[in-house]
N, CA, C and O atoms as a GROMACS GRO file, in nm:
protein
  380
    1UNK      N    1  -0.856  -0.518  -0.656
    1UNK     CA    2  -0.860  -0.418  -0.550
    1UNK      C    3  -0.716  -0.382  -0.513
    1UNK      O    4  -0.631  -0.469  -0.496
    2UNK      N    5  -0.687  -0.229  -0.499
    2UNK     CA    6  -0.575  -0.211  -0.452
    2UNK      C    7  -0.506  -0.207  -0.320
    2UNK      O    8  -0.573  -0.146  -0.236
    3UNK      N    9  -0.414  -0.244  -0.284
    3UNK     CA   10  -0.396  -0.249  -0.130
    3UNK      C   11  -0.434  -0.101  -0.065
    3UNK      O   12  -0.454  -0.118   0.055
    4UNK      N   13  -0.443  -0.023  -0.085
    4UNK     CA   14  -0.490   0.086  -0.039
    4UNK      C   15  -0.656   0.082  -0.017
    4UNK      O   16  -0.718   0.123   0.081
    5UNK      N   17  -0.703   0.026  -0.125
    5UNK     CA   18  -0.893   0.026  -0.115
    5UNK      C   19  -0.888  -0.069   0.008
    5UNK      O   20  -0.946  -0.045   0.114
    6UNK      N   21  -0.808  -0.188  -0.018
    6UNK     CA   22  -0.865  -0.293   0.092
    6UNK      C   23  -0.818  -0.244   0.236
    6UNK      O   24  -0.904  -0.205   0.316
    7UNK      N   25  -0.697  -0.244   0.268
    7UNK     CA   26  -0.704  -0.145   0.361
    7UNK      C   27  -0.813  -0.056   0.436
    7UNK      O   28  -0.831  -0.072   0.556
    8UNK      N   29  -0.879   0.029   0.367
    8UNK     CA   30  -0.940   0.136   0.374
    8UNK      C   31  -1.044   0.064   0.390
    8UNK      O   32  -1.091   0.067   0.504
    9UNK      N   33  -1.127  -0.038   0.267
    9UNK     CA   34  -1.212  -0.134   0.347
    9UNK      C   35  -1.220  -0.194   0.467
    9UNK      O   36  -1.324  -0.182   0.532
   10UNK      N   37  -1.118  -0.265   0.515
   10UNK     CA   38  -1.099  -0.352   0.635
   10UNK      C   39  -1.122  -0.232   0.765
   10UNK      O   40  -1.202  -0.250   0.857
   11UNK      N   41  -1.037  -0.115   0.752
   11UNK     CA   42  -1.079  -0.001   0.815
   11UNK      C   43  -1.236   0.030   0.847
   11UNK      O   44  -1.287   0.042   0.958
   12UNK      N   45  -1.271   0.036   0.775
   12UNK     CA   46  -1.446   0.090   0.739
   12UNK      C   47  -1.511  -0.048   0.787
   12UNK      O   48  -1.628  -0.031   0.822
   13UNK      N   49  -1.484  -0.124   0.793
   13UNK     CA   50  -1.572  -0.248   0.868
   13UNK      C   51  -1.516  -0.256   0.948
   13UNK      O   52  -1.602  -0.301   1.024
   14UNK      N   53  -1.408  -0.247   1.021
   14UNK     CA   54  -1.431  -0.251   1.144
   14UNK      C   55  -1.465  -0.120   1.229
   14UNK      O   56  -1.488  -0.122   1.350
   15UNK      N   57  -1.466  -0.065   1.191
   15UNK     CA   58  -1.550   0.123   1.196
   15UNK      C   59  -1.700   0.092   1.278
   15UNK      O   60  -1.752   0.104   1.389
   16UNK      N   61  -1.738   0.030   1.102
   16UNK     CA   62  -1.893  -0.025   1.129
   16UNK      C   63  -1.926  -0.088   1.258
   16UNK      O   64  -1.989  -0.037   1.350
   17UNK      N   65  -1.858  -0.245   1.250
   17UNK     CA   66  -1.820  -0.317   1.363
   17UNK      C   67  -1.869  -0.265   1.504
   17UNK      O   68  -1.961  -0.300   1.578
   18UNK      N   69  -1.732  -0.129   1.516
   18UNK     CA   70  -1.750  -0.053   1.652
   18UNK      C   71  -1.858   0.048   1.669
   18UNK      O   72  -1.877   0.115   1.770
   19UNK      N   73  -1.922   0.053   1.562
   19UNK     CA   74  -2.000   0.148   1.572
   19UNK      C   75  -2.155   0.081   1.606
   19UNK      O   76  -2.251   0.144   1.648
   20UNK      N   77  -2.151  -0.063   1.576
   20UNK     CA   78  -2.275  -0.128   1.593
   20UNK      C   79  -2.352  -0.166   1.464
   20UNK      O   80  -2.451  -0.240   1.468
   21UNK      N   81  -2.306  -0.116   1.356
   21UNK     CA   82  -2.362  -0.125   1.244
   21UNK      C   83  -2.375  -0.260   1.173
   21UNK      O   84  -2.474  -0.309   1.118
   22UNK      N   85  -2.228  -0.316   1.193
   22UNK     CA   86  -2.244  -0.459   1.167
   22UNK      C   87  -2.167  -0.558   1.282
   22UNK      O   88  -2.070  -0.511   1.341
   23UNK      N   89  -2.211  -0.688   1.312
   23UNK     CA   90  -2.149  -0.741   1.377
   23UNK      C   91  -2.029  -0.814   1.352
   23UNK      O   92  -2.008  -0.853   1.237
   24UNK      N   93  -1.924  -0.846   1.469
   24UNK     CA   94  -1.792  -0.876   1.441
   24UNK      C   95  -1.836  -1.068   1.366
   24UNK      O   96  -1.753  -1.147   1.321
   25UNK      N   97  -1.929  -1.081   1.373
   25UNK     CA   98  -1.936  -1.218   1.308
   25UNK      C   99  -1.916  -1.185   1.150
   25UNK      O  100  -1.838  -1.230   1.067
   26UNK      N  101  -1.997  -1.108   1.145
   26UNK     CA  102  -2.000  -1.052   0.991
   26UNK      C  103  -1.855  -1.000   0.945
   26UNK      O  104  -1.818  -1.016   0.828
   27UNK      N  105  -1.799  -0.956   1.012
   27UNK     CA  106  -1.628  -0.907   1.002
   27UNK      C  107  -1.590  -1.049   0.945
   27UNK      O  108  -1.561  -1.089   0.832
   28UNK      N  109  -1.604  -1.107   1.065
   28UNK     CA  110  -1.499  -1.234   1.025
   28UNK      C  111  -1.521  -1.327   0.914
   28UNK      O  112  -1.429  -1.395   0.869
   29UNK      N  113  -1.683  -1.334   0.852
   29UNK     CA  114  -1.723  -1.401   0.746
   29UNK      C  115  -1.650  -1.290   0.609
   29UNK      O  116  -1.581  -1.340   0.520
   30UNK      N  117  -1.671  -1.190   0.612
   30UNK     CA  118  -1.579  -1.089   0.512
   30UNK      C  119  -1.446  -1.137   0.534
   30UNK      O  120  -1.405  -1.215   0.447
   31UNK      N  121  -1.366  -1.110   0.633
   31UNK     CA  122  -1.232  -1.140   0.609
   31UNK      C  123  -1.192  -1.276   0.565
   31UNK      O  124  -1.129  -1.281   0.460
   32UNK      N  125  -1.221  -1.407   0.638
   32UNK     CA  126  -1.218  -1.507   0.609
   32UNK      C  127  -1.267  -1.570   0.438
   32UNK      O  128  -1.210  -1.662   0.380
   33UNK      N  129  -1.377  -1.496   0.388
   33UNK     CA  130  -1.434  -1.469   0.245
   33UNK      C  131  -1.234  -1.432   0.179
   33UNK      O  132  -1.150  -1.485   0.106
   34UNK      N  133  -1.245  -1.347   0.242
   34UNK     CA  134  -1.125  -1.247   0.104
   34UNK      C  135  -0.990  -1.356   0.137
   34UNK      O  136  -0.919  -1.388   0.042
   35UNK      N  137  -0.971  -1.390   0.226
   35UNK     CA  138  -0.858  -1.486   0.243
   35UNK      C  139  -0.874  -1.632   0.186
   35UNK      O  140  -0.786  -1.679   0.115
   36UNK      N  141  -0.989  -1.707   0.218
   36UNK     CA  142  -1.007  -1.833   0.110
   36UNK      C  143  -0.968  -1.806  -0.002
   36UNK      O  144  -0.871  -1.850  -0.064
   37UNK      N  145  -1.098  -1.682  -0.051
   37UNK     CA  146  -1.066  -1.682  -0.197
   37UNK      C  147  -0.973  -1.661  -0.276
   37UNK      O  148  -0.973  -1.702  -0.392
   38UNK      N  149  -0.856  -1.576  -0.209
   38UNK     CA  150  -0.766  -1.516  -0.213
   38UNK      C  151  -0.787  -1.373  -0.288
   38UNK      O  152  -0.772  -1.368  -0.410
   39UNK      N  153  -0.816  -1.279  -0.229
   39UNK     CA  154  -0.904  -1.168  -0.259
   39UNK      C  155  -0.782  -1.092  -0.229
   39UNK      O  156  -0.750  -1.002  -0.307
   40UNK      N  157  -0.707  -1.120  -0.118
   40UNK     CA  158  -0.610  -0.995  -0.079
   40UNK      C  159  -0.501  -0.962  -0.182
   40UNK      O  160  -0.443  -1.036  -0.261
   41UNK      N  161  -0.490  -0.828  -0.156
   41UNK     CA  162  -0.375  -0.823  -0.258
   41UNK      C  163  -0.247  -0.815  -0.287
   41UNK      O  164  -0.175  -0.754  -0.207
   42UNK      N  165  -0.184  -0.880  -0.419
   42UNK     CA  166  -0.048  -0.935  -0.356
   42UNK      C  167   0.052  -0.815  -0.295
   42UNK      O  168   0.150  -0.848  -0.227
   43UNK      N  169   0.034  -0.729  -0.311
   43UNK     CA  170   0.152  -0.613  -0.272
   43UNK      C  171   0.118  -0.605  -0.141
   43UNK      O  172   0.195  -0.522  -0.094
   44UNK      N  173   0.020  -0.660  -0.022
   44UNK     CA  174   0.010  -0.614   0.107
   44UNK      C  175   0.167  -0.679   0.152
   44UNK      O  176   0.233  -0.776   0.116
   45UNK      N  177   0.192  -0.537   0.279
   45UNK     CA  178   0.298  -0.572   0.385
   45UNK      C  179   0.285  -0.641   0.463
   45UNK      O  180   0.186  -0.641   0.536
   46UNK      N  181   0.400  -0.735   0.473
   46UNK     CA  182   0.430  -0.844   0.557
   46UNK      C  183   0.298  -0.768   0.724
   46UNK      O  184   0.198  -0.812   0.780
   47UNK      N  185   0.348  -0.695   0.734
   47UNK     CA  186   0.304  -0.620   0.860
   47UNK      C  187   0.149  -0.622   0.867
   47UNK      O  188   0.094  -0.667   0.968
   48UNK      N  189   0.073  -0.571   0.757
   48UNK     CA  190  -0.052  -0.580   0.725
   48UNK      C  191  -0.123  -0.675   0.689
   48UNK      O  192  -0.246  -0.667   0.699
   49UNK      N  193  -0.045  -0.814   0.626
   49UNK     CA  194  -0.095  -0.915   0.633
   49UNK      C  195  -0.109  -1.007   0.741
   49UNK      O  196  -0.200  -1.090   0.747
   50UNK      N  197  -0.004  -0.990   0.842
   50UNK     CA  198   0.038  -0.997   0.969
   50UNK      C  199  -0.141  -0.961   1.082
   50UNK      O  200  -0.226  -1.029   1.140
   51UNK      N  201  -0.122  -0.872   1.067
   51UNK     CA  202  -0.265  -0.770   1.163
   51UNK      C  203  -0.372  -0.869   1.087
   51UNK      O  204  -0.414  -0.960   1.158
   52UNK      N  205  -0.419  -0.863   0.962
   52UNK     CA  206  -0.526  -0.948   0.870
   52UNK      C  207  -0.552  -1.059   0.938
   52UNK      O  208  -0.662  -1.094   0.980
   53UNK      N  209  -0.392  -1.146   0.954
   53UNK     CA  210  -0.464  -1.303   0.953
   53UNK      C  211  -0.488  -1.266   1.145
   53UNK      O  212  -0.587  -1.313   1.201
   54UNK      N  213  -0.402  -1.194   1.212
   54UNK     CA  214  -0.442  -1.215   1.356
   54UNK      C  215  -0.548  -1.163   1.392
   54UNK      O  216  -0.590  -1.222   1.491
   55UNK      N  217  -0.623  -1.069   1.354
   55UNK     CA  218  -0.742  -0.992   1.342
   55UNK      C  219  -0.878  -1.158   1.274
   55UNK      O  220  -0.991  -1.187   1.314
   56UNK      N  221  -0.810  -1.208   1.190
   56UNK     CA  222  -0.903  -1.328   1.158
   56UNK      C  223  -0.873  -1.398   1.291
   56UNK      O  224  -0.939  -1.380   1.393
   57UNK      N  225  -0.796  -1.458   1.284
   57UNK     CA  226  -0.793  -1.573   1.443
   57UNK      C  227  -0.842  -1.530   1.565
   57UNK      O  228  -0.882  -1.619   1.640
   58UNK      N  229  -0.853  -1.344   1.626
   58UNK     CA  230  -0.882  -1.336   1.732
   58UNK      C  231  -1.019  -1.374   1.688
   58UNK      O  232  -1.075  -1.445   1.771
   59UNK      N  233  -1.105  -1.340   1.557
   59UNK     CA  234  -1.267  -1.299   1.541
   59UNK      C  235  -1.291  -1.461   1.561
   59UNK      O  236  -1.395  -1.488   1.623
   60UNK      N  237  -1.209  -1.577   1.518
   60UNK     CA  238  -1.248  -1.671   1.560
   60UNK      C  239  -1.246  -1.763   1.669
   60UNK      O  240  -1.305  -1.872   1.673
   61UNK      N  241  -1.163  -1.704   1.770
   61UNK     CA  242  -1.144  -1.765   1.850
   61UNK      C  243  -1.221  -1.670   1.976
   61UNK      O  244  -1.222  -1.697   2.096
   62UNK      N  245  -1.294  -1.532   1.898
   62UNK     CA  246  -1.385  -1.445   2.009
   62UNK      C  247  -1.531  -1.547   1.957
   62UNK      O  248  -1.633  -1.555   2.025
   63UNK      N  249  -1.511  -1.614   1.830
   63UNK     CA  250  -1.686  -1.688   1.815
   63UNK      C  251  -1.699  -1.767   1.917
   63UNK      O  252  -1.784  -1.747   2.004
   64UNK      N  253  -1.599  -1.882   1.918
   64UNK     CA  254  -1.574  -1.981   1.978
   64UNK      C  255  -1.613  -1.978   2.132
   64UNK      O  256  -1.705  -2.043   2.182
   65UNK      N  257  -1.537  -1.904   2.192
   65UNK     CA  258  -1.550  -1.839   2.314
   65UNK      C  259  -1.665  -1.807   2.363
   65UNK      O  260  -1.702  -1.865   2.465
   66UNK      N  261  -1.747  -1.705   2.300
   66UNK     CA  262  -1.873  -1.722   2.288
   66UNK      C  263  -1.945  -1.808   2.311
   66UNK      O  264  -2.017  -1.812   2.410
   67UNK      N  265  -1.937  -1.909   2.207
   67UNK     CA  266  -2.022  -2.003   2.164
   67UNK      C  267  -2.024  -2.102   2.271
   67UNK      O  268  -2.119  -2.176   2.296
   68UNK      N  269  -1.920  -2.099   2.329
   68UNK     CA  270  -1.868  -2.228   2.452
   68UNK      C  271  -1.887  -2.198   2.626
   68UNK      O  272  -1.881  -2.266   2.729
   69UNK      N  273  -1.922  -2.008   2.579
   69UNK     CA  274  -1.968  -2.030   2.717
   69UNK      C  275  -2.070  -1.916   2.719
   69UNK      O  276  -2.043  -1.812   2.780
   70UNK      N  277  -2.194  -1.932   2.651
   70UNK     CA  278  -2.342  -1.885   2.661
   70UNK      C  279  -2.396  -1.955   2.798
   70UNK      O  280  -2.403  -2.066   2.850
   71UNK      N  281  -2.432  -1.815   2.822
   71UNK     CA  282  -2.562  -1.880   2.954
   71UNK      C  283  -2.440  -1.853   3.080
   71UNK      O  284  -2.491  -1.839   3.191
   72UNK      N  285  -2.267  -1.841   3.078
   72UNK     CA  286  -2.234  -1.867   3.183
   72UNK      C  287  -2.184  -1.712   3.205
   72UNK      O  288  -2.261  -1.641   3.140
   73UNK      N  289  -2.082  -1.628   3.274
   73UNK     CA  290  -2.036  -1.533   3.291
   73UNK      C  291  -1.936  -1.534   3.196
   73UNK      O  292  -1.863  -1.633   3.198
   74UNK      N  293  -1.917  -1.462   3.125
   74UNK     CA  294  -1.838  -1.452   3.019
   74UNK      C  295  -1.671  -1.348   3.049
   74UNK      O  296  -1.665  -1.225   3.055
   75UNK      N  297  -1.558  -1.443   3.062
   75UNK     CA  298  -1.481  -1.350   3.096
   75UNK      C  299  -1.415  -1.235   3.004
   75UNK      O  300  -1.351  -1.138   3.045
   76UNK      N  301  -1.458  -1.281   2.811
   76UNK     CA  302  -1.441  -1.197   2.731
   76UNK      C  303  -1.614  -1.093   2.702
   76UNK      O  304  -1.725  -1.119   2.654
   77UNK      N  305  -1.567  -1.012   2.743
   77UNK     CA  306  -1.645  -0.931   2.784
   77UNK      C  307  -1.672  -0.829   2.645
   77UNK      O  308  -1.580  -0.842   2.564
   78UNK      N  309  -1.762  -0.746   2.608
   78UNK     CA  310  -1.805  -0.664   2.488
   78UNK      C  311  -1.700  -0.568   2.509
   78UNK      O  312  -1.657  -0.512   2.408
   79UNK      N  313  -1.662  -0.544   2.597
   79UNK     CA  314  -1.594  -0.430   2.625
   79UNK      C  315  -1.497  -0.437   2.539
   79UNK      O  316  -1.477  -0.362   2.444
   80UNK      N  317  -1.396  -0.588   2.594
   80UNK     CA  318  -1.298  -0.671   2.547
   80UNK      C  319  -1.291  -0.674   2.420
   80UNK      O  320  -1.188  -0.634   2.364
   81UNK      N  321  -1.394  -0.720   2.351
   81UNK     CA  322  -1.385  -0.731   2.192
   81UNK      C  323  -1.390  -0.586   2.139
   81UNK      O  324  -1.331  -0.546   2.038
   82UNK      N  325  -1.456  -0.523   2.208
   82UNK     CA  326  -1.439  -0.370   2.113
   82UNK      C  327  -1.266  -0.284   2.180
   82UNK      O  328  -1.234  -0.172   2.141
   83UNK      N  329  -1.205  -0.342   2.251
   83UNK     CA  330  -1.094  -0.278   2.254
   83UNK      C  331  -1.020  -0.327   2.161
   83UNK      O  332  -0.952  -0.249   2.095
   84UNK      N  333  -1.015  -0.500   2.130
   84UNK     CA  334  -0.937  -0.553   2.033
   84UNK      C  335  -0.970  -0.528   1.913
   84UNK      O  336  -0.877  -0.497   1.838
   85UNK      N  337  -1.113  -0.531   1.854
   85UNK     CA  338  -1.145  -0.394   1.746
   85UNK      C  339  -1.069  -0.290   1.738
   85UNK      O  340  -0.989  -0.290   1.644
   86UNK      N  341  -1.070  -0.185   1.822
   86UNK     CA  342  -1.056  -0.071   1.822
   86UNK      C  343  -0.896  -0.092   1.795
   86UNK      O  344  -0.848  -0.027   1.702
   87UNK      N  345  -0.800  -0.188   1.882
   87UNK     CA  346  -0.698  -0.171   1.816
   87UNK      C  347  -0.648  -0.215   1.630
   87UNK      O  348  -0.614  -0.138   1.540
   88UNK      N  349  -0.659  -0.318   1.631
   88UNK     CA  350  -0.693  -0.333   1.488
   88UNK      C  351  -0.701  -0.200   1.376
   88UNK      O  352  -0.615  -0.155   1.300
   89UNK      N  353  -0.829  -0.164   1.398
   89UNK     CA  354  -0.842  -0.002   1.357
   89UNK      C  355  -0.748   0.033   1.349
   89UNK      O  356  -0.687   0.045   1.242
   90UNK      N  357  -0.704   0.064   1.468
   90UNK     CA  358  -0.568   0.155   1.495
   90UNK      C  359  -0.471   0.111   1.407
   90UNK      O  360  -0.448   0.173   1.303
   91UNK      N  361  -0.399  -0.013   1.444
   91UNK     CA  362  -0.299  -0.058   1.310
   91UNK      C  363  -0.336  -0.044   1.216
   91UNK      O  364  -0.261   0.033   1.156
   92UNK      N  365  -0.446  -0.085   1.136
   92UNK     CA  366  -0.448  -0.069   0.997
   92UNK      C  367  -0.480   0.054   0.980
   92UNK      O  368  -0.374   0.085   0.925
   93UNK      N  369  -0.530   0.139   0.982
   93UNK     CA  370  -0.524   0.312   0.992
   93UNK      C  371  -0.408   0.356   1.019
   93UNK      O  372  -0.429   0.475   1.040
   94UNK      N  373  -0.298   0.336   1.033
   94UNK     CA  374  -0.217   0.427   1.031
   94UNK      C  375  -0.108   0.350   0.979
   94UNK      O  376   0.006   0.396   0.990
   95UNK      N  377  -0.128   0.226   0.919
   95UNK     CA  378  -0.006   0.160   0.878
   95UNK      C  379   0.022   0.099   0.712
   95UNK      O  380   0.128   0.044   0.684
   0.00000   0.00000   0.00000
């Protein structure tokens, strides 16, 4: 895959993502997938690999969060995760 497709992929799922189509769990099992395996490709920018892995750590540390406080008031809020989506987007779309 070329850094341009993946890009453009990572774009398009998180598209989906915000759009409701798929959930950010599912994001993070894709990204985390392409990074074990080592799927990414070697020509990505420091910058774009940069956004990748922090875009992985927020999706896991938004599971976590979650996961640790069901049932109580949640101070990361849907809102919250779709702004940090939405930025994401933003970086990798235009970078």
């Amino acid at each position: 895959m070329t850094t341009t497709e993946f890009i453009n992929m990572i774009s398009y799922l998180l598209k989906q993502t915000l759009d409701s189509h798929i959930s950010y769990t599912e994001l993070q099992k894709i990204i985390d997938t392409a990074i074990i395996e080592d799927q990414l490709p070697d020509n990505l920018s420091v910058e774009i690999l940069n956004h990748i892995f922090d875009l992985q750590t927020d999706l896991e540390l938004i599971a976590e969060y979650q996961a640790t406080h069901m049932g109580t008031k949640s101070l990361l809020t849907q809102e919250n995760i779709i702004e940090k989506l939405k930025t994401y987007h933003e970086k990798l779309s235009s970078g």
